[in-house]
C-alpha positions in Angstrom: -12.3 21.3 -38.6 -11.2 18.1 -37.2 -7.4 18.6 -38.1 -8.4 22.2 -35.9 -9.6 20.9 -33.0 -6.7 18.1 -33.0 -4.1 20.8 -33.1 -5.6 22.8 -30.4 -5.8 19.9 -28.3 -2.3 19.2 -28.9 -1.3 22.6 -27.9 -3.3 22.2 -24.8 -1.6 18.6 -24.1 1.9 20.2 -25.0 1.4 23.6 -22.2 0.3 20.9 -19.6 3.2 18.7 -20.6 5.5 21.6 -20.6 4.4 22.9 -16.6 4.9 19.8 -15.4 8.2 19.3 -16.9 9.0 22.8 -15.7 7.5 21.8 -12.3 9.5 18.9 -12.0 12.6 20.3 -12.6 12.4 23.1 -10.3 11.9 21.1 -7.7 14.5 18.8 -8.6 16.7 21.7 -8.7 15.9 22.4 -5.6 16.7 19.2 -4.1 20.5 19.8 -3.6 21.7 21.0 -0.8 21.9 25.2 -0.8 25.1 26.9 -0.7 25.9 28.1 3.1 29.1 27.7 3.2 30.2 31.5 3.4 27.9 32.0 6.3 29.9 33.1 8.9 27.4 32.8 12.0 25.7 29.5 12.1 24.2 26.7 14.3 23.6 23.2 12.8 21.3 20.0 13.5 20.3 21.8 16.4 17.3 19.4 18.6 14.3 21.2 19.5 12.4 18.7 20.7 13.5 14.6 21.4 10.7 12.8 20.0 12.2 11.9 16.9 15.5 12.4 14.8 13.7 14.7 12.4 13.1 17.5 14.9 16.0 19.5 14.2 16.7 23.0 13.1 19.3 25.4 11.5 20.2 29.3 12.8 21.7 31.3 10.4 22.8 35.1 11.6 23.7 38.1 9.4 27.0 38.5 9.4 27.4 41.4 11.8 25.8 42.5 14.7 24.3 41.8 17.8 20.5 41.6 17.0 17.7 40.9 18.4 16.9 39.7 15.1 13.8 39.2 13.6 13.5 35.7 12.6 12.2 34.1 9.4 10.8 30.3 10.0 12.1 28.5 6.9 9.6 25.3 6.4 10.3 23.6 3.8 8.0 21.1 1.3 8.1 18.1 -0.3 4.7 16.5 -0.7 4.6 15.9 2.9 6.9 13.1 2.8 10.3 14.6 1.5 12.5 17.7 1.2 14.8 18.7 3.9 15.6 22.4 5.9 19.4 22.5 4.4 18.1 21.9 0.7 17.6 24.7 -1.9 14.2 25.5 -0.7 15.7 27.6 1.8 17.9 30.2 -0.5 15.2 32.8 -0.9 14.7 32.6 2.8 18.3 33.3 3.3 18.2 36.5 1.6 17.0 38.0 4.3 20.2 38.0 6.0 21.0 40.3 3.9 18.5 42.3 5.7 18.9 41.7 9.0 17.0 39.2 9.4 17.7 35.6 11.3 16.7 32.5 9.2 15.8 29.5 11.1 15.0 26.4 8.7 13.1 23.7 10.2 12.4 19.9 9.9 9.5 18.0 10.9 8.5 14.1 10.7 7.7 13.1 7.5 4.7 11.2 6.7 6.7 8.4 6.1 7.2 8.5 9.9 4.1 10.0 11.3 1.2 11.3 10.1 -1.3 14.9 11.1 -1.2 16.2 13.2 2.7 15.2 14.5 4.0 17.7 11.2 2.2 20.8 13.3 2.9 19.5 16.1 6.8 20.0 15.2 6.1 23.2 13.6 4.8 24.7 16.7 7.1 22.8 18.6 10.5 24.7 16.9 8.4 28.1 17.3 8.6 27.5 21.1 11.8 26.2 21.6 12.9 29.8 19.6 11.2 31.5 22.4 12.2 30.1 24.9 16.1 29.8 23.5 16.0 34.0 21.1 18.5 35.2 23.8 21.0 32.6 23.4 21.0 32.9 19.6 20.4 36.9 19.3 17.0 36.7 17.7 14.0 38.8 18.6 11.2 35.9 20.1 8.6 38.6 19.4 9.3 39.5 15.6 8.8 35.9 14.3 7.1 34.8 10.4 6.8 31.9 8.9 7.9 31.3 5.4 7.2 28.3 3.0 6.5 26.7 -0.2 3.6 23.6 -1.4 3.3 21.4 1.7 5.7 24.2 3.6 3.3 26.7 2.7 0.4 25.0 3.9 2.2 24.3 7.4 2.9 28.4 7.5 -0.7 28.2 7.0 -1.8 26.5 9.0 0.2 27.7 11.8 -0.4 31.2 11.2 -4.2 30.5 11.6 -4.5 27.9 14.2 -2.5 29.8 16.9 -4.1 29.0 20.0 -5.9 25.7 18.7 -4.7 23.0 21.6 -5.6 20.4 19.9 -2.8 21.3 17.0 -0.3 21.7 19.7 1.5 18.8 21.8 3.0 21.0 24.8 5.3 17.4 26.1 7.6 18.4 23.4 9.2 20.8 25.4 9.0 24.8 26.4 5.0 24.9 27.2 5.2 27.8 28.9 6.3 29.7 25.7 3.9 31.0 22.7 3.8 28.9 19.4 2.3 32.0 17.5 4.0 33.9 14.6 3.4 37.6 13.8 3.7 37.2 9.7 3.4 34.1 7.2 4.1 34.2 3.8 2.4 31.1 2.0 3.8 30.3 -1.7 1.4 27.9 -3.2 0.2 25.8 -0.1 -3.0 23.7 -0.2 -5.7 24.9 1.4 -8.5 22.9 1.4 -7.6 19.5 0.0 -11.1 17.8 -0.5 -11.0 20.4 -3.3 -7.7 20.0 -5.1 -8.6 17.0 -8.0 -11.9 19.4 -8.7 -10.2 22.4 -9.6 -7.1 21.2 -11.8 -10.0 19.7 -13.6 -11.6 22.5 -13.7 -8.3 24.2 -15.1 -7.9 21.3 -17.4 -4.8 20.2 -15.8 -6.7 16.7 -14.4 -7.1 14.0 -14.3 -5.7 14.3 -11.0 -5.2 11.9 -8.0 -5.0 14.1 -4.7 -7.8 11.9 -3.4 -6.5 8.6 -3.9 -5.2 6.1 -1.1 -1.5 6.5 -2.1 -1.6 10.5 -2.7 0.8 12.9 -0.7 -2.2 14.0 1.1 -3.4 10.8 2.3 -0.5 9.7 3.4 -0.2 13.0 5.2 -3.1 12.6 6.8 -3.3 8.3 7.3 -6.1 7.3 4.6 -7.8 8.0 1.7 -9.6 11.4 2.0 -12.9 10.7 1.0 -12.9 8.7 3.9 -11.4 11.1 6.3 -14.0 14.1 5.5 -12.9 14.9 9.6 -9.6 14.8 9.2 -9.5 16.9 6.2 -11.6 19.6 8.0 -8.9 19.9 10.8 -5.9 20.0 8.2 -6.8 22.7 6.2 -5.4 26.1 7.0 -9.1 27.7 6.5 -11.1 25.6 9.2 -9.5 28.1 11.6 -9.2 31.7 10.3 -10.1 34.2 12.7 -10.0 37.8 13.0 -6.9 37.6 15.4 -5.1 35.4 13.0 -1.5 37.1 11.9 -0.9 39.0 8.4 -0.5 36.9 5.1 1.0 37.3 2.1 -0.5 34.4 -0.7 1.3 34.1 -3.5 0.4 31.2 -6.2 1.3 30.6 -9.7 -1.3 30.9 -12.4 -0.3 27.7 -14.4 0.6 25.5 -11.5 -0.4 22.0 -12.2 -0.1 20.5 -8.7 -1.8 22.2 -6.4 -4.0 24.6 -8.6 -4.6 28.3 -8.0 -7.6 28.1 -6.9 -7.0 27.0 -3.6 -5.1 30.3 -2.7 -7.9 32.0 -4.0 -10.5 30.6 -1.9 -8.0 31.1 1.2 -8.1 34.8 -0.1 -11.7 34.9 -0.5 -12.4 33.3 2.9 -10.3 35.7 4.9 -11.4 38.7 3.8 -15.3 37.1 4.1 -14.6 36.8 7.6 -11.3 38.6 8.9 -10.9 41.8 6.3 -8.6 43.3 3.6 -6.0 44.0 6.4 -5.3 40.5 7.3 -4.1 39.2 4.1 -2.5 40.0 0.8 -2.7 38.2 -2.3 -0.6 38.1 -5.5 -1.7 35.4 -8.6 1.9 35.1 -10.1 1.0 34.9 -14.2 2.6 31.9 -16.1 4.4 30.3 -12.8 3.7 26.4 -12.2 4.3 25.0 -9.3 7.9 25.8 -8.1 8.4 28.5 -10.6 11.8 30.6 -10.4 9.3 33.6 -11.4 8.9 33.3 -7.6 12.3 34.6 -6.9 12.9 37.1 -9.5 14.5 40.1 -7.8 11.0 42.1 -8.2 8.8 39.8 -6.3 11.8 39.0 -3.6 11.3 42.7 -3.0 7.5 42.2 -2.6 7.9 39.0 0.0 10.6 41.7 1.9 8.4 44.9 1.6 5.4 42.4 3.9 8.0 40.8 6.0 9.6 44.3 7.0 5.8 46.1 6.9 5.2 43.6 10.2 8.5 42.3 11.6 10.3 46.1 11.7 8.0 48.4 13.1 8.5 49.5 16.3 6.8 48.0 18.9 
């Protein structure tokens, strides 16, 4: 019985072993730079805002014609404190040139150089200066969504449902007169509520985890430890503002993911359609991925991401 249980222990240790490896490669993978070199239309290390180095951005156009483009927002993650808008995070994204659609890929400050709310700040910040700059660039200001993955995903989040919040929005950065809102996010495993996070991997049996403690991504994000920023925490988290105006969503979250855990993307689900409705969100538990996972960008579930996008960035008007 004993030589039983051992085994199955060791299994368990060996899956939880095996995501993380998995986890950790993908995103090491992804940490080269992706392959744009056969993009013919192009803008680099373009500034949309002069606050800091780190508020830049990248157009990329479809190769032919003359737009207006709808425009995916490319934002990419990192744990808050690392990744970058030219890295491999941004390939899925630039499938959709493929499809007519524009790809802009964003940076923001880094918690190593600021912490919340400067990284929405910059978010919303790059949505206006699109605006207020489509015609120049041939994209479609109105037809704008927000794409991204782990800390990217919760910034698509969060600025799909805080649209209109002024106190997530600093307006000296440039173009106030424009509209930081987006008309579509996609969120691939984002946190959502990060009080929560060491809780439910425990729960999952992927603990012990240390979300909460002082040197954590998420408190450095957000300047301390959480337990002692309850406030703080409240006005990060994507769900503090859902609303029934709030944009369309499309969740996505592997079942196995070891780092932020499913269960925040289901309680995200669950509170939307408590308070908003079935029409304001869609949600898809991907079984097997981790955190990362390449099952994300099989052809299958591209065409998913691409069936949302076009259902609310290509209908007429």
């Amino acid at each position: 019985m004993k030589n039983q249980i051992k085994k199955s222990y060791l299994n368990v240790l060996g899956l939880i072993i095996s995501m993380l490896i998995i986890s950790t490669v993908c995103f090491a993978q992804r940490s080269g730079k992706a392959n744009t070199e056969n993009i013919k239309r192009k803008w680099l290390d373009v500034a949309y805002a002069s606050q800091s180095q780190a508020q830049k951005l990248d157009i990329y156009l479809p190769d032919e014609g003359d737009g207006p483009f709808p425009v995916i927002i490319s934002i990419h993650g990192g744990a808050f404190k690392g990744g970058d808008k030219a890295d491999g995070q941004v390939t899925p994204m630039l499938e959709g040139l493929k499809r007519r659609y524009a790809v802009v890929s964003i940076n923001y400050r880094l918690s190593g150089e600021a912490i919340f709310p400067a990284q929405i700040y910059d978010v919303k910040a790059a949505v206006r200066w699109i605006r207020a700059n489509a015609n120049q660039y041939k994209l479609n200001g109105e037809k704008m969504a927000a794409w991204g993955g782990s800390a990217g995903g919760h910034l698509s989040a969060l600025l799909g449902t805080s649209g209109g919040v002024k106190e997530l929005e600093d307006l000296t950065q440039g173009n106030a007169t424009q509209s930081s809102r987006v008309i579509a996010v996609v969120d691939w495993f984002g946190p959502t509520d990060f009080m929560k996070m060491d809780e439910q991997l425990n729960e999952s049996g992927f603990g012990p985890s240390n979300h909460n403690e002082a040197d954590s991504p998420e408190s450095r994000y957000l300047g301390a430890k959480l337990s002692d920023i309850p406030l703080q925490v409240e006005l990060a988290n994507p769900m503090t503002y859902i609303h029934v105006h709030m944009p369309p969503i499309l969740i996505q979250h592997g079942s196995l993911d070891t780092m932020v855990p499913v269960q925040q993307s289901i309680i995200f689900a669950e509170k939307i359609k408590k308070y908003v409705g079935d029409d304001r969100f869609e949600f898809d538990i991907i079984e097997g991925a981790g955190h990362g996972d390449p099952l994300f960008e099989t052809p299958e579930n591209m065409n998913r991401v691409f069936s949302f996008l076009d259902k609310h960035l290509k209908k007429p008007a």
